[in-house]
VMD Tcl script that builds the backbone (N, CA, C; Angstrom):
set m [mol new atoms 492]
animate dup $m
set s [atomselect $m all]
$s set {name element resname resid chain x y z} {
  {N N UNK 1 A 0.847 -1.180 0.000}
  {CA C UNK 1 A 0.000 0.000 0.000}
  {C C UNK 1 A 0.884 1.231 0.000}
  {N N UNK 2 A 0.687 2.137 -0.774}
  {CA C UNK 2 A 1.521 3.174 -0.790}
  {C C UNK 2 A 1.576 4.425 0.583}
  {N N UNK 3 A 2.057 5.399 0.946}
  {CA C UNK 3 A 1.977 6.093 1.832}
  {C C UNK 3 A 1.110 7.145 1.273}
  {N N UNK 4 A 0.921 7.278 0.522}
  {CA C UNK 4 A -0.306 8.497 -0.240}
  {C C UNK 4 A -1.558 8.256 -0.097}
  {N N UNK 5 A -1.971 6.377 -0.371}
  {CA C UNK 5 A -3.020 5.790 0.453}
  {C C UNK 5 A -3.260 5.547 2.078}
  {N N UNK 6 A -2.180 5.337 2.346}
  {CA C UNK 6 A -2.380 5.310 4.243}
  {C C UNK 6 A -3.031 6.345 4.890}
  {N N UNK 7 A -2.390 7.697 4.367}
  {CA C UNK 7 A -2.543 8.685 4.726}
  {C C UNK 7 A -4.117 9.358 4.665}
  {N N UNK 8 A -4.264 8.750 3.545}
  {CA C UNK 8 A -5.838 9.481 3.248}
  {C C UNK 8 A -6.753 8.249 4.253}
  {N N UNK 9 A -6.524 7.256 4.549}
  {CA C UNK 9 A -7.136 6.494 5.035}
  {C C UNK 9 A -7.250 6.369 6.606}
  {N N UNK 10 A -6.090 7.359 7.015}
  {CA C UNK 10 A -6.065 7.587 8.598}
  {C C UNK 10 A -6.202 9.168 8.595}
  {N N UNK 11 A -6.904 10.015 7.734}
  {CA C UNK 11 A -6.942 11.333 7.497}
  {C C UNK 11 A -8.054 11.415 8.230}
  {N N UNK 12 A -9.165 10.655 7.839}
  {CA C UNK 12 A -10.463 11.065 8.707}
  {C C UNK 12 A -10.733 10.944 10.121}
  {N N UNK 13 A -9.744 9.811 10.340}
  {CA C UNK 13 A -9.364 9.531 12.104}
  {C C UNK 13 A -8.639 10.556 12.485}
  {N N UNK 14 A -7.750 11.153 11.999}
  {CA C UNK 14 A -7.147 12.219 13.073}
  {C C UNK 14 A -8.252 13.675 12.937}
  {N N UNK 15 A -8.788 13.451 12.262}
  {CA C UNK 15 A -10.154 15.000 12.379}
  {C C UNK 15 A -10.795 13.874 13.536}
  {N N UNK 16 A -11.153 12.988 13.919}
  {CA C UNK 16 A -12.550 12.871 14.978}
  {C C UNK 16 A -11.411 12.530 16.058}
  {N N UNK 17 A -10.158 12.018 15.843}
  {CA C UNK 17 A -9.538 12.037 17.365}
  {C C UNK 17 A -8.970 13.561 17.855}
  {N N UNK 18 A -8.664 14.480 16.694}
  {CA C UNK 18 A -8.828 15.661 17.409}
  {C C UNK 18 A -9.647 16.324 17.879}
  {N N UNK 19 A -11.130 16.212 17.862}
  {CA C UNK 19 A -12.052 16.526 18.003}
  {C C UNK 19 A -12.327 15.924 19.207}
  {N N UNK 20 A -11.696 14.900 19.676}
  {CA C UNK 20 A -12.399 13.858 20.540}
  {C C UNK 20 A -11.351 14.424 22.038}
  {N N UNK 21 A -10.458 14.758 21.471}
  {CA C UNK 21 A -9.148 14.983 22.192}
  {C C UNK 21 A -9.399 16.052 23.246}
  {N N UNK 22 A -10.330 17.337 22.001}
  {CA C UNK 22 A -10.474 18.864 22.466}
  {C C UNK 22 A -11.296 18.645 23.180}
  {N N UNK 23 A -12.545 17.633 23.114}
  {CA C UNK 23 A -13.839 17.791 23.886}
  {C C UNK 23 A -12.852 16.759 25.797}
  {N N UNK 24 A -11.960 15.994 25.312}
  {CA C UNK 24 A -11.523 15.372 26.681}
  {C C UNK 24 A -10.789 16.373 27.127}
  {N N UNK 25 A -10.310 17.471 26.907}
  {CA C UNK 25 A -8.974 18.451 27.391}
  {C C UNK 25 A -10.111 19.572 28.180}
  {N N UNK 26 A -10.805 19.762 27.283}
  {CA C UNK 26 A -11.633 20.978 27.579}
  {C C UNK 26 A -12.605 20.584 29.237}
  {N N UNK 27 A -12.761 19.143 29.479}
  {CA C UNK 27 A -13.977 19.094 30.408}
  {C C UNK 27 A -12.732 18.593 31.463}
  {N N UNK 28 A -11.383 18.547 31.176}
  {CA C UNK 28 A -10.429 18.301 32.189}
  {C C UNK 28 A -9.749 19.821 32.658}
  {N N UNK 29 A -9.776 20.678 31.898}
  {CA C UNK 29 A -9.840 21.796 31.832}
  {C C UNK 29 A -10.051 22.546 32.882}
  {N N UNK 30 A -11.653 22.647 32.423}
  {CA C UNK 30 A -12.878 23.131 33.781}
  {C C UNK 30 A -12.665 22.448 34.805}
  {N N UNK 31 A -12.270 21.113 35.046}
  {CA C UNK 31 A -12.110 20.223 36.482}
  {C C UNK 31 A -10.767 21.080 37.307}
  {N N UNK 32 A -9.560 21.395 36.311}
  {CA C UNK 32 A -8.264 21.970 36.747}
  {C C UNK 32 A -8.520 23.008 37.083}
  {N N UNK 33 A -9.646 24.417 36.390}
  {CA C UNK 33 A -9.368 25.371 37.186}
  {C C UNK 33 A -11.011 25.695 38.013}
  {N N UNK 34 A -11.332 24.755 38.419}
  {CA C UNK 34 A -12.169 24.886 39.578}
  {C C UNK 34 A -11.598 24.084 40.618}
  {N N UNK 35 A -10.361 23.309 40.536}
  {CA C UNK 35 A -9.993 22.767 41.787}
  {C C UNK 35 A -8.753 23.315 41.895}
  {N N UNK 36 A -7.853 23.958 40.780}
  {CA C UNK 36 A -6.741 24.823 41.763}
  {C C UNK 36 A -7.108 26.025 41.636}
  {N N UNK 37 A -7.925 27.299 41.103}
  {CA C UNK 37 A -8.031 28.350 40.723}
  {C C UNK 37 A -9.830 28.260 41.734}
  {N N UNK 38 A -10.209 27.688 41.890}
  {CA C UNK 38 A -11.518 28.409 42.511}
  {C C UNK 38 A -12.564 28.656 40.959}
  {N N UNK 39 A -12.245 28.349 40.077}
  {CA C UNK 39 A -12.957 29.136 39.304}
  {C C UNK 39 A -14.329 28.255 38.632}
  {N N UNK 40 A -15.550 28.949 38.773}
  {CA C UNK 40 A -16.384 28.008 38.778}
  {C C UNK 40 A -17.667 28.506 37.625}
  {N N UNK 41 A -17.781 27.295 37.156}
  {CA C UNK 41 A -19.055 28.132 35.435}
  {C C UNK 41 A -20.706 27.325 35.925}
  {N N UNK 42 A -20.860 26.651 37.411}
  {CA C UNK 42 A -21.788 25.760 37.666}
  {C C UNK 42 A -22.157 26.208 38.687}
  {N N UNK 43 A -23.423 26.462 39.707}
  {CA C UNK 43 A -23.410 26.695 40.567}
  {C C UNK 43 A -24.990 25.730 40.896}
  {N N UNK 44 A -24.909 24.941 42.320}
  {CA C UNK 44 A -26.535 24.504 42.846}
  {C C UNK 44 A -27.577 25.705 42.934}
  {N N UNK 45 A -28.419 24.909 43.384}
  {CA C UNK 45 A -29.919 25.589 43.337}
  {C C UNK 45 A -29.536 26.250 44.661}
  {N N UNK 46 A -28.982 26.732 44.984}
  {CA C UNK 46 A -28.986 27.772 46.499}
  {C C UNK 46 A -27.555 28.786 46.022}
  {N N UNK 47 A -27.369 28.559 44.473}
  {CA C UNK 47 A -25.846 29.538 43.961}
  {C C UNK 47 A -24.913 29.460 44.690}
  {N N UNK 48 A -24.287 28.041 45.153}
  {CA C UNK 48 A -23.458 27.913 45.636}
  {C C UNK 48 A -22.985 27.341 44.776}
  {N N UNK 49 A -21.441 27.456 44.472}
  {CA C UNK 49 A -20.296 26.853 43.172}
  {C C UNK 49 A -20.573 25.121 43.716}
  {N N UNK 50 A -20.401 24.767 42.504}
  {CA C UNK 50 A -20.445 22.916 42.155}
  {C C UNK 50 A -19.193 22.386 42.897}
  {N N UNK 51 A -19.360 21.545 43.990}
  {CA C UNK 51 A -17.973 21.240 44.297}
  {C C UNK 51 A -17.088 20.551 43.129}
  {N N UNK 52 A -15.961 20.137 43.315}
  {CA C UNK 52 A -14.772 19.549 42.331}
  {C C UNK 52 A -15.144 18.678 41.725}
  {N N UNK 53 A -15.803 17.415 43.148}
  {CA C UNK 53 A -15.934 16.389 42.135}
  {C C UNK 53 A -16.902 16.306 41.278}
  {N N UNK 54 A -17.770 17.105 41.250}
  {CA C UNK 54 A -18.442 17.419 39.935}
  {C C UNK 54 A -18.075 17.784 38.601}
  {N N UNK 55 A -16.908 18.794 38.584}
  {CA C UNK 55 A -16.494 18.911 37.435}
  {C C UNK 55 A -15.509 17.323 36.951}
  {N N UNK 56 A -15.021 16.810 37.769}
  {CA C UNK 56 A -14.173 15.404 38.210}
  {C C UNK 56 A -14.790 14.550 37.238}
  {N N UNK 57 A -16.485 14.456 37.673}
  {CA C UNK 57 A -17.061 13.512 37.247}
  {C C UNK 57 A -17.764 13.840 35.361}
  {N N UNK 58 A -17.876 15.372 35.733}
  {CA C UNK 58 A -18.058 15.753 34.071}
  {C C UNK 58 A -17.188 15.324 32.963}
  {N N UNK 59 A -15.602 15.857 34.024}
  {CA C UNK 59 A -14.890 14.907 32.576}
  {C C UNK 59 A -14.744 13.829 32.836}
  {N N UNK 60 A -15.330 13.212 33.650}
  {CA C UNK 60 A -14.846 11.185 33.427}
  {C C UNK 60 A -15.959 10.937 32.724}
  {N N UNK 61 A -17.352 11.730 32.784}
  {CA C UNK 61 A -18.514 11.180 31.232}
  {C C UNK 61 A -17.951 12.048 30.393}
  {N N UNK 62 A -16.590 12.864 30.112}
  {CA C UNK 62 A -16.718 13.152 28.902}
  {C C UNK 62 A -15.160 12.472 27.691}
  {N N UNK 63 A -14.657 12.101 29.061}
  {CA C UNK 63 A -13.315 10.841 29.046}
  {C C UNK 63 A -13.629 10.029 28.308}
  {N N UNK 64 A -14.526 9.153 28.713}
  {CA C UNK 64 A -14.808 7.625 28.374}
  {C C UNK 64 A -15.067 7.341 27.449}
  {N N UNK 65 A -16.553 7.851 27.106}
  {CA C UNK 65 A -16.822 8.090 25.427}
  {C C UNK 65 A -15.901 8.391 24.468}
  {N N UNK 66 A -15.283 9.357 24.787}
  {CA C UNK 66 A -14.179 9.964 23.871}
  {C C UNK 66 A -13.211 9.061 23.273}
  {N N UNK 67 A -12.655 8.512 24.434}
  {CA C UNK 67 A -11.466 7.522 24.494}
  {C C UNK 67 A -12.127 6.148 23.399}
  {N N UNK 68 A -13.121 6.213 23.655}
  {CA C UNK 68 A -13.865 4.335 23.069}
  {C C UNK 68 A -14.016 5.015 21.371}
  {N N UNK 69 A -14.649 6.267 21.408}
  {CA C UNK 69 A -14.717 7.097 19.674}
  {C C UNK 69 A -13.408 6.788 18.922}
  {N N UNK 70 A -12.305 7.051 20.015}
  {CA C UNK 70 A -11.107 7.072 19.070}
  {C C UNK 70 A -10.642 5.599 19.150}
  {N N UNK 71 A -10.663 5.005 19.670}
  {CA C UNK 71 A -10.054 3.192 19.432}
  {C C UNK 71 A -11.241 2.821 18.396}
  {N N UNK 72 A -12.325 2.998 17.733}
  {CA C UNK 72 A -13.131 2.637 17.165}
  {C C UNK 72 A -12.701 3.111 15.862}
  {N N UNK 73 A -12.743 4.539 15.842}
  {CA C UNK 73 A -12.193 5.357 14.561}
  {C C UNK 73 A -10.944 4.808 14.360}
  {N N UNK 74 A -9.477 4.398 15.042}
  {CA C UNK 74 A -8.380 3.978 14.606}
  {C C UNK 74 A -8.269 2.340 14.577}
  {N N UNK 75 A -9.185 1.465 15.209}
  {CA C UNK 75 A -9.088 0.104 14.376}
  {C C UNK 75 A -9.841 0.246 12.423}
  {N N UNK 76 A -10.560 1.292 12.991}
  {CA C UNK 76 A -11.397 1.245 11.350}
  {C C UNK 76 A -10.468 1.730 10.455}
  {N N UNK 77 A -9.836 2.616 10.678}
  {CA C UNK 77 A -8.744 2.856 9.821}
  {C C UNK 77 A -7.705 2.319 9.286}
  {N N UNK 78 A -7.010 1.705 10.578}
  {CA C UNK 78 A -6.148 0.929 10.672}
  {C C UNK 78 A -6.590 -0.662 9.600}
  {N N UNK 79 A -7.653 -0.929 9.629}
  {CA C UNK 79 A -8.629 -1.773 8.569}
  {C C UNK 79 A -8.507 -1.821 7.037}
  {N N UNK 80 A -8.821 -0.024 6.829}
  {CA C UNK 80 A -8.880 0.241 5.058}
  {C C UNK 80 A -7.248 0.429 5.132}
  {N N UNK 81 A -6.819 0.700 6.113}
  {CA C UNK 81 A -5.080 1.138 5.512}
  {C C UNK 81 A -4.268 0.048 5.394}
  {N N UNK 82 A -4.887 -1.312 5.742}
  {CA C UNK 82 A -3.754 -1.783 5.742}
  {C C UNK 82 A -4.731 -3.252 4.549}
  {N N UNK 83 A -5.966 -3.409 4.548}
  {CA C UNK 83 A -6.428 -4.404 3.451}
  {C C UNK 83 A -7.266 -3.638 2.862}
  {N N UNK 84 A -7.171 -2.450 2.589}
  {CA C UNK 84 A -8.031 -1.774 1.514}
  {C C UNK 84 A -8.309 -1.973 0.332}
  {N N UNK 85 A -9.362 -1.392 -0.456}
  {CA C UNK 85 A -9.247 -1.925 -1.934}
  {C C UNK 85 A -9.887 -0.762 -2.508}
  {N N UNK 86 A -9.096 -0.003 -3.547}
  {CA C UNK 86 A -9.743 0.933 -3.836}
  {C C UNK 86 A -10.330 1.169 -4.973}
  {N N UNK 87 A -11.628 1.570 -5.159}
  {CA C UNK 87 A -12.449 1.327 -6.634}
  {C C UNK 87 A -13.142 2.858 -6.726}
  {N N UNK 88 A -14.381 2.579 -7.769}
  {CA C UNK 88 A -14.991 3.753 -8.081}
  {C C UNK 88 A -16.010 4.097 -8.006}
  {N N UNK 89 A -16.479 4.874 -7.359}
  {CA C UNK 89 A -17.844 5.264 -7.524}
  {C C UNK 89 A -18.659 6.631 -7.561}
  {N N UNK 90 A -19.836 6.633 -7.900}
  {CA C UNK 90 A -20.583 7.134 -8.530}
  {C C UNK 90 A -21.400 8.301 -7.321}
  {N N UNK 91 A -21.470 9.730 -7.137}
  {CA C UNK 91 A -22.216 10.018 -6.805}
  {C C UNK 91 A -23.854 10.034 -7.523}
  {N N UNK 92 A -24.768 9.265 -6.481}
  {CA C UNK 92 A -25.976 9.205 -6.942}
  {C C UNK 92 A -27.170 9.773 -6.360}
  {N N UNK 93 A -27.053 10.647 -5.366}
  {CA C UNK 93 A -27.345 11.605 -4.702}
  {C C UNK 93 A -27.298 13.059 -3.838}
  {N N UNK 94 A -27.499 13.980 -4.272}
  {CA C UNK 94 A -26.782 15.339 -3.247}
  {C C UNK 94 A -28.316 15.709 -2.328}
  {N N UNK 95 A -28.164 15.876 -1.001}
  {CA C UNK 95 A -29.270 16.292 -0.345}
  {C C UNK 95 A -28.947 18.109 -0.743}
  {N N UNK 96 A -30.505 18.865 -0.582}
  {CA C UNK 96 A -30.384 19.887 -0.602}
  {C C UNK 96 A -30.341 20.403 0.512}
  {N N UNK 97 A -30.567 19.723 1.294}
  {CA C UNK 97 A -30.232 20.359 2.748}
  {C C UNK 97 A -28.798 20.526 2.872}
  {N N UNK 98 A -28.470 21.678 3.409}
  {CA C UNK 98 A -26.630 21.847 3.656}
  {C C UNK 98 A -26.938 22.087 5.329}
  {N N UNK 99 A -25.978 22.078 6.030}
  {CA C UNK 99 A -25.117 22.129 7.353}
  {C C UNK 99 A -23.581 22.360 7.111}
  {N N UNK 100 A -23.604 23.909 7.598}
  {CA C UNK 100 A -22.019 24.326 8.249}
  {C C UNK 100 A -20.989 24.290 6.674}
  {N N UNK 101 A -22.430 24.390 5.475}
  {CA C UNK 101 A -21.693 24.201 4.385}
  {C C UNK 101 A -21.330 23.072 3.586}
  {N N UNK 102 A -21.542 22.082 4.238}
  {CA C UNK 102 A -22.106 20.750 3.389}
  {C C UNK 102 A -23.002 20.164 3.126}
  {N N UNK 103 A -23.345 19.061 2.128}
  {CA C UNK 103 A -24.682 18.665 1.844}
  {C C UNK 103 A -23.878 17.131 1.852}
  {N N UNK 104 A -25.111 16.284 2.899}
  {CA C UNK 104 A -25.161 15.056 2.371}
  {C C UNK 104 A -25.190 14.125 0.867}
  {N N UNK 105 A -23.885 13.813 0.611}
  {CA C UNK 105 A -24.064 13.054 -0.373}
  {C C UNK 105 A -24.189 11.288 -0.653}
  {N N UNK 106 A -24.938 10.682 -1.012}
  {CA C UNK 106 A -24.668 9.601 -1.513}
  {C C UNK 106 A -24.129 8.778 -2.556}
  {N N UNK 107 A -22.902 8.172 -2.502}
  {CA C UNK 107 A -21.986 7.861 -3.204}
  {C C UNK 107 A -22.613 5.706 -3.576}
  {N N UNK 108 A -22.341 5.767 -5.056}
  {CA C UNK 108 A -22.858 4.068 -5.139}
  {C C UNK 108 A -21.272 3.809 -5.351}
  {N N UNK 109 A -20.744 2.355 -4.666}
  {CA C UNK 109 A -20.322 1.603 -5.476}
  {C C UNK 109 A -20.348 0.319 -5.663}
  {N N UNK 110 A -19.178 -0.664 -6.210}
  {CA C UNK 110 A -19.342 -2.128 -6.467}
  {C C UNK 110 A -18.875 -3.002 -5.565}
  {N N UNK 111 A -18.947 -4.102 -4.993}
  {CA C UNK 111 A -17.544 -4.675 -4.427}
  {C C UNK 111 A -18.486 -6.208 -4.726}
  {N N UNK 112 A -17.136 -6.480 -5.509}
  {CA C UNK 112 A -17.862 -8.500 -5.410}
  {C C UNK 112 A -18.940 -8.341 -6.129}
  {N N UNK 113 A -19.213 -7.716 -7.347}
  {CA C UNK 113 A -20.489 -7.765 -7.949}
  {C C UNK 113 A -21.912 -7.232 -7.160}
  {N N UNK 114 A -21.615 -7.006 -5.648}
  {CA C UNK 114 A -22.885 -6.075 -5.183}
  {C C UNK 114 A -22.948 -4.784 -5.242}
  {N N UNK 115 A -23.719 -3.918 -5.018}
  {CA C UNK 115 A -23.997 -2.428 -5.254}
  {C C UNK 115 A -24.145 -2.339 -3.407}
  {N N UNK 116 A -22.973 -1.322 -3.001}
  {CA C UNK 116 A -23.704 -0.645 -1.878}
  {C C UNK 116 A -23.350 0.673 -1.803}
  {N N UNK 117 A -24.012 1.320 -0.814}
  {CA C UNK 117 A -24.112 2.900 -0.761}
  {C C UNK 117 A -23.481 3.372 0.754}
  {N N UNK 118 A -23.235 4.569 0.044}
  {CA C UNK 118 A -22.225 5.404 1.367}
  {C C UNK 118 A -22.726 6.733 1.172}
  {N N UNK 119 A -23.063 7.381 2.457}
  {CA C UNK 119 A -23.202 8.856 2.651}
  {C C UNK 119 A -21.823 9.287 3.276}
  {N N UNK 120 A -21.989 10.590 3.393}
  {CA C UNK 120 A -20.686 11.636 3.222}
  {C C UNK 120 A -21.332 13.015 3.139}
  {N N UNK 121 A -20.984 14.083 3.905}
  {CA C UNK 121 A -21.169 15.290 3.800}
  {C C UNK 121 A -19.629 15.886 3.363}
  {N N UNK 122 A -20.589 16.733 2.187}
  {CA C UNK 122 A -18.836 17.034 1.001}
  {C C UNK 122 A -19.722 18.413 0.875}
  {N N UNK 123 A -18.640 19.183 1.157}
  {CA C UNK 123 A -18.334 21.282 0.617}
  {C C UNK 123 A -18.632 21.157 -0.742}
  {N N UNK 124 A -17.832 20.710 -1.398}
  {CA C UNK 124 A -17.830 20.681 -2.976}
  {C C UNK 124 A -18.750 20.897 -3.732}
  {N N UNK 125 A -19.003 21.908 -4.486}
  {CA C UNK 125 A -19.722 21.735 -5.154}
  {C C UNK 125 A -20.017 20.995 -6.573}
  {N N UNK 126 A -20.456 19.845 -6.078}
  {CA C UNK 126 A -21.286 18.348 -7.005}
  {C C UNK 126 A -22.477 18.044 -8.016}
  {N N UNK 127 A -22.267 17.316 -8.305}
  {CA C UNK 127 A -23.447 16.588 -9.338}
  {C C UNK 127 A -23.413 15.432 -9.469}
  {N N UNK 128 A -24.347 15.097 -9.619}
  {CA C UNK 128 A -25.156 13.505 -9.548}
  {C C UNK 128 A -24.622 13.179 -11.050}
  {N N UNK 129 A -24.129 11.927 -10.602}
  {CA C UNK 129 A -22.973 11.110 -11.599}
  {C C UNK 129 A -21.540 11.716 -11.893}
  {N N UNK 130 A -20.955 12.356 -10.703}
  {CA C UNK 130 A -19.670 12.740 -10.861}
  {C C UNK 130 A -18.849 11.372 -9.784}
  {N N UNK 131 A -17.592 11.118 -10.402}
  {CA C UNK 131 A -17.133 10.105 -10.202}
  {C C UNK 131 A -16.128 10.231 -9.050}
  {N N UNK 132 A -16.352 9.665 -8.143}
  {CA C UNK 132 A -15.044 9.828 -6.787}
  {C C UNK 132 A -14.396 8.612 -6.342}
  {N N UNK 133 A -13.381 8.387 -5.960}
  {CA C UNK 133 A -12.936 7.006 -5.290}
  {C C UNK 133 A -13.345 6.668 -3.649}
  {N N UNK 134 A -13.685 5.393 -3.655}
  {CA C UNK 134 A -14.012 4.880 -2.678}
  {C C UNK 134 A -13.059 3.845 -1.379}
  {N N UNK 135 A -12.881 3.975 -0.763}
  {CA C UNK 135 A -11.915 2.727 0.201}
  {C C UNK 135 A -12.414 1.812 0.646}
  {N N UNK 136 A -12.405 0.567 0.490}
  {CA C UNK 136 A -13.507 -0.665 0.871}
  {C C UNK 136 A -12.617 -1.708 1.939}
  {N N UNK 137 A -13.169 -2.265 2.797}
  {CA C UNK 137 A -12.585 -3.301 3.216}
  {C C UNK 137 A -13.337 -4.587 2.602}
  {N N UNK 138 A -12.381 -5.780 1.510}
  {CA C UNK 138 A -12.827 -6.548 0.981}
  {C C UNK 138 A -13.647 -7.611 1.586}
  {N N UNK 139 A -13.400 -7.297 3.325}
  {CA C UNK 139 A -14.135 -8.752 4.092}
  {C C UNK 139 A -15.710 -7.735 4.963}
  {N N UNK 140 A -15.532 -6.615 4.568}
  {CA C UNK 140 A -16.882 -5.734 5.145}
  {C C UNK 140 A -16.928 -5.122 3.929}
  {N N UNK 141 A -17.731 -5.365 2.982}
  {CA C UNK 141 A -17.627 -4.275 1.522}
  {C C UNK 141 A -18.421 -3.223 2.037}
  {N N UNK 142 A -19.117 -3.050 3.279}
  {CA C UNK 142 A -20.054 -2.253 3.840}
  {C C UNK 142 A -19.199 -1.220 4.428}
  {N N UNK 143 A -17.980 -1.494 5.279}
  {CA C UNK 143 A -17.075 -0.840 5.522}
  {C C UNK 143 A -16.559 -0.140 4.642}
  {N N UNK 144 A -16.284 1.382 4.233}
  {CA C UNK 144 A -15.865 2.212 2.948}
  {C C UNK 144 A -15.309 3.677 3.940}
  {N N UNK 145 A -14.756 4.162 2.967}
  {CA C UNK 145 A -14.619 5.613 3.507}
  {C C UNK 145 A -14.658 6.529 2.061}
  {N N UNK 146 A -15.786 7.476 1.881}
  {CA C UNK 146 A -15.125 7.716 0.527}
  {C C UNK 146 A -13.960 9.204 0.625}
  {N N UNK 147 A -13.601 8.910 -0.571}
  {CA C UNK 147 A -12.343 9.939 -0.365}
  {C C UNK 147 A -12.843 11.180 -1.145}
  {N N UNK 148 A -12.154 12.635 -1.039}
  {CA C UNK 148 A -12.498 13.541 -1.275}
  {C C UNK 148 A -12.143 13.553 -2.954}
  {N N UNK 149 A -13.117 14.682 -3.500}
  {CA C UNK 149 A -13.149 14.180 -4.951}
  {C C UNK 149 A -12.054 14.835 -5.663}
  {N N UNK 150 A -10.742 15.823 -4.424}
  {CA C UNK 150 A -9.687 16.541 -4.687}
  {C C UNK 150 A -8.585 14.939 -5.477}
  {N N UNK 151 A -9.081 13.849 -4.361}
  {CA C UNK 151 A -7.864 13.352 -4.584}
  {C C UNK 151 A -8.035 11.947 -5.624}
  {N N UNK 152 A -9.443 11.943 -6.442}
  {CA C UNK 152 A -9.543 11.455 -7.903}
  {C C UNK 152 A -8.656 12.325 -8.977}
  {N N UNK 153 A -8.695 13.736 -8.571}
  {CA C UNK 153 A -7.975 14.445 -9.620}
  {C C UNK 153 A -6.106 14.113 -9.311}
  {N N UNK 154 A -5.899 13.572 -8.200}
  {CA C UNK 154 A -4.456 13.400 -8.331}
  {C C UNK 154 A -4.123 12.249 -8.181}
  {N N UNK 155 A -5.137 10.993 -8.468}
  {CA C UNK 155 A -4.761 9.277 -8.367}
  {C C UNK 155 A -4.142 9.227 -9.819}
  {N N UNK 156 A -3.132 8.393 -9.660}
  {CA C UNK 156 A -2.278 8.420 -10.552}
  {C C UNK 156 A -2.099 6.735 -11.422}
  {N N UNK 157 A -2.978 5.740 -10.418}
  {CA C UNK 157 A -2.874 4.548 -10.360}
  {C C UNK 157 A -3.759 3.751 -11.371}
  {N N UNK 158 A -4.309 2.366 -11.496}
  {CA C UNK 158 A -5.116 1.985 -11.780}
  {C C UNK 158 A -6.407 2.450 -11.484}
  {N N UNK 159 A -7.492 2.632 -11.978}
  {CA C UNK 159 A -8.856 3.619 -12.226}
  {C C UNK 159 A -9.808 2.527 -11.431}
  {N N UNK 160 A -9.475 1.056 -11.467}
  {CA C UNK 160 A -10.644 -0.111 -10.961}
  {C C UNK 160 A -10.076 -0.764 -9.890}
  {N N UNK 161 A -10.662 -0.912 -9.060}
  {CA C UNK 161 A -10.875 -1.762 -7.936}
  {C C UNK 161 A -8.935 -2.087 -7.665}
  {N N UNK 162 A -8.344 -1.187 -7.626}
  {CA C UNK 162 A -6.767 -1.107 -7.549}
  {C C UNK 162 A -6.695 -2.187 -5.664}
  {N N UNK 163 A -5.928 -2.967 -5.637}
  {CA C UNK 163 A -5.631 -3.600 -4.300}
  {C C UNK 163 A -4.742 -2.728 -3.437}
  {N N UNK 164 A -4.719 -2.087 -2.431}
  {CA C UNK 164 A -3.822 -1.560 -1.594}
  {C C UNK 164 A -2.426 -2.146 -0.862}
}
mol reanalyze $m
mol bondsrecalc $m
mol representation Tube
mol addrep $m
């Protein structure tokens, strides 16, 4: 597998483990400066500040989750990067609904002679039957990531179902 493929294939894991990272730093954060600084954003029903272990316990529900997001996101990755298979497919849907600047898209492709489908919220502005590459794991063809349609314009490789 080349390093041009790895990369795009552990690209989407480091956006949700940084994300996952900021939301565990941030609620450890608030725990650090309400237990050495006094400083407090919570107060009970009589406006008295939240003791510590409250903020303590905010970030241990906001720890846990976090921590399980990112071992989930990096075995999946770790998955397409290392038995990936990369093929082609078809956008066959754009929602008109956008969020934060993207619109849900649905992408078809092949694996093993079946047809399955992948959503994706993509900036880009698209059309139905524009062609993007897909990342499949050959033993979950359900498992995919699709890739951004920047980096069809710079695959340099075989166009079909290329093995990683």
């Amino acid at each position: 597998m080349s390093d041009a493929n790895r990369e795009v294939a552990y690209s989407s894991f480091y956006t949700g483990a940084s994300i996952a990272l900021c939301i565990i730093g941030l609620g450890w954060l608030l725990a650090a400066l309400r237990g050495f600084f006094n400083v407090s954003f919570w107060t009970d029903e009589h406006g008295r500040p939240e003791p510590v272990s409250m903020y303590i316990i905010v970030a241990s529900l906001l720890t846990v989750p976090s921590l399980l997001w990112i071992l989930v996101g990096w075995r999946r990755a770790a998955i397409l990067a290392t038995r990936g298979v990369l093929t082609d497919g078809r956008i066959i849907a754009i929602s008109a609904l956008r969020k934060h600047g993207e619109s849900p898209v649905t992408v078809q492709y092949q694996a093993g002679g079946v047809d399955y489908q992948k959503r994706k919220d993509m900036s880009r502005n698209l059309s139905v039957g524009t062609a993007v590459r897909v990342l499949y794991d050959p033993q979950n063809p359900a498992r995919a990531m699709i890739l951004d349609v920047s980096y069809r314009l710079q695959d340099r490789g075989p166009s079909n179902s290329e093995i990683l």
